[in-house]
C-alpha positions in Angstrom: 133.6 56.3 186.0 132.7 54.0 183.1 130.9 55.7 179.9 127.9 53.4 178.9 124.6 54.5 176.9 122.3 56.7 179.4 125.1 57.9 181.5 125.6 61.2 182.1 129.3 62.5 182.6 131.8 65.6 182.5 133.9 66.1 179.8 136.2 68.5 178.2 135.2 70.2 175.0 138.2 69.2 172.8 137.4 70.8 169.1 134.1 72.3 167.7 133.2 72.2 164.0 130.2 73.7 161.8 128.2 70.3 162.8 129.1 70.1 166.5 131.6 69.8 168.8 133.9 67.2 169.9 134.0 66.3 173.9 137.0 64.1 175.7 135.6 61.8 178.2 136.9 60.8 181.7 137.7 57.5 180.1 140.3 59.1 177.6 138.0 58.8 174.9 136.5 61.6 172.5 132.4 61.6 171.5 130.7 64.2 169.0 127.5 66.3 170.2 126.0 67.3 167.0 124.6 70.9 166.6 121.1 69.6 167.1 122.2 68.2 170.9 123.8 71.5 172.3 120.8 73.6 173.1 117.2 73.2 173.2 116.9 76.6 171.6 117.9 76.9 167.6 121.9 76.7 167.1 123.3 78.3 163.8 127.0 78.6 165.5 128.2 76.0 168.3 131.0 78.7 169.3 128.0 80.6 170.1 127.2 78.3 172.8 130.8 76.2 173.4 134.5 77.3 173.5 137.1 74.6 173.2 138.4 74.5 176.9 134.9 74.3 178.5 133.6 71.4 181.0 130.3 70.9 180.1 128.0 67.7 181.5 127.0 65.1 178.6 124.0 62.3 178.5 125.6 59.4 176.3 122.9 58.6 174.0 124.6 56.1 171.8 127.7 54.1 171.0 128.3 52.4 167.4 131.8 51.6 165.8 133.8 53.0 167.8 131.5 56.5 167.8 130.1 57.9 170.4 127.3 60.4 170.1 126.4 62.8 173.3 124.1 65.3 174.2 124.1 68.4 176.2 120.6 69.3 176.3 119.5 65.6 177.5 121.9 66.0 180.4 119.8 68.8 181.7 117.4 67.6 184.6 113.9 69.2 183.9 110.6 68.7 186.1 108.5 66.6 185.2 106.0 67.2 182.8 108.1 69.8 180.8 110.0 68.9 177.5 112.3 70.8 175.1 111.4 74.2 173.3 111.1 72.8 170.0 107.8 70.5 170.7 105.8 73.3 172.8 105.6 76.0 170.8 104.4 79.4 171.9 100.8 80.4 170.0 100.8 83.5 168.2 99.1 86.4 169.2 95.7 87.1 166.7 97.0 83.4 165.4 94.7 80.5 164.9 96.0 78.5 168.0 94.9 74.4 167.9 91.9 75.7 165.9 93.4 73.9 163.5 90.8 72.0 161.5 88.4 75.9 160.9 88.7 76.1 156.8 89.9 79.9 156.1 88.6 79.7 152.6 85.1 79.2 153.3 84.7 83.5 154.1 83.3 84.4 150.7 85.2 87.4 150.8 88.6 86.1 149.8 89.8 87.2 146.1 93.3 86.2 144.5 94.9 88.7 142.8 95.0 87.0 140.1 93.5 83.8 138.1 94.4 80.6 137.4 94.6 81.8 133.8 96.4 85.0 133.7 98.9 83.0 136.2 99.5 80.7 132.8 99.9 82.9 131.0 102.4 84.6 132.7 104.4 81.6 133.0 104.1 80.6 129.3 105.2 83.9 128.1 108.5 84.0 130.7 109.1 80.0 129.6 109.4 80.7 126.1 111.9 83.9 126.5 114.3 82.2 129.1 113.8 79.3 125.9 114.6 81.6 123.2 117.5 83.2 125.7 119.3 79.7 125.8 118.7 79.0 122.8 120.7 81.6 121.3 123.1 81.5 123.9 124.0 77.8 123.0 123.8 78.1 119.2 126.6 81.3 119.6 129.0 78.7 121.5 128.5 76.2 119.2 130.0 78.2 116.6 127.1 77.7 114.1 127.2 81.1 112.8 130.1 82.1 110.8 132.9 80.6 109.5 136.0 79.2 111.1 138.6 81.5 112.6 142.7 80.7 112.2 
């Protein structure tokens, strides 16, 4: 079976790193599916999903120097009409659903718990002791104070 882009194949999972893992194609050649390609669910750890030794179905998405990149989640039929995880997501309970555009602030009721100004302030007074902090901290290696030791 020839590997060309949009082809979907079987291949042997080969080596897995933190960014993907590496399949071996019927061909004799080796492509990478990144991390983002495994699942259509969040991946933090491909062995979480792979284990070197496994035959998994691949959708050759592209093929440039030599490099071939594949993907596991494209190879996976799915009626029509329904897409990946990441692009439909769920609304929240209580949450504001595609009311997006509804300002929040316009309540009246709505107080911060602090102003603008006692924010500055705040900031100010912590600026100039982490200034004064590293200031002395980089005169003392300096050696300014003191004489020479020998």
């Amino acid at each position: 079976m020839s590997v060309e882009i949009g082809s979907k194949v079987q291949g042997k999972v080969t080596g897995i790193t933190n960014f993907g893992a590496f399949v071996e194609l019927p061909d004799g050649s080796t492509g990478l599916v990144h991390i983002s390609e495994v699942a259509d669910s969040y991946v933090k750890d491909v062995n979480d999903h792979l284990k070197i030794g496994d035959q998994v179905e691949v959708k050759v998405i592209s093929m440039k120097d030599g490099k071939t990149s594949l993907s596991i989640k494209k190879a996976v039929d799915r009626p029509e009409g329904q897409s990946s995880s990441y692009s439909q997501r769920p609304s929240r309970p209580g949450g504001r659903g595609d009311n997006r555009s509804k300002d929040f602030r316009s309540k009246g009721n709505f107080k911060p718990k602090e102003s603008f100004e006692d924010k500055m302030a705040k900031f100010l007074k912590t600026s100039e002791e982490n200034l004064s902090t590293l200031k002395r901290n980089s005169t003392a290696k300096q050696g300014g104070r003191g004489g020479r030791r020998g």
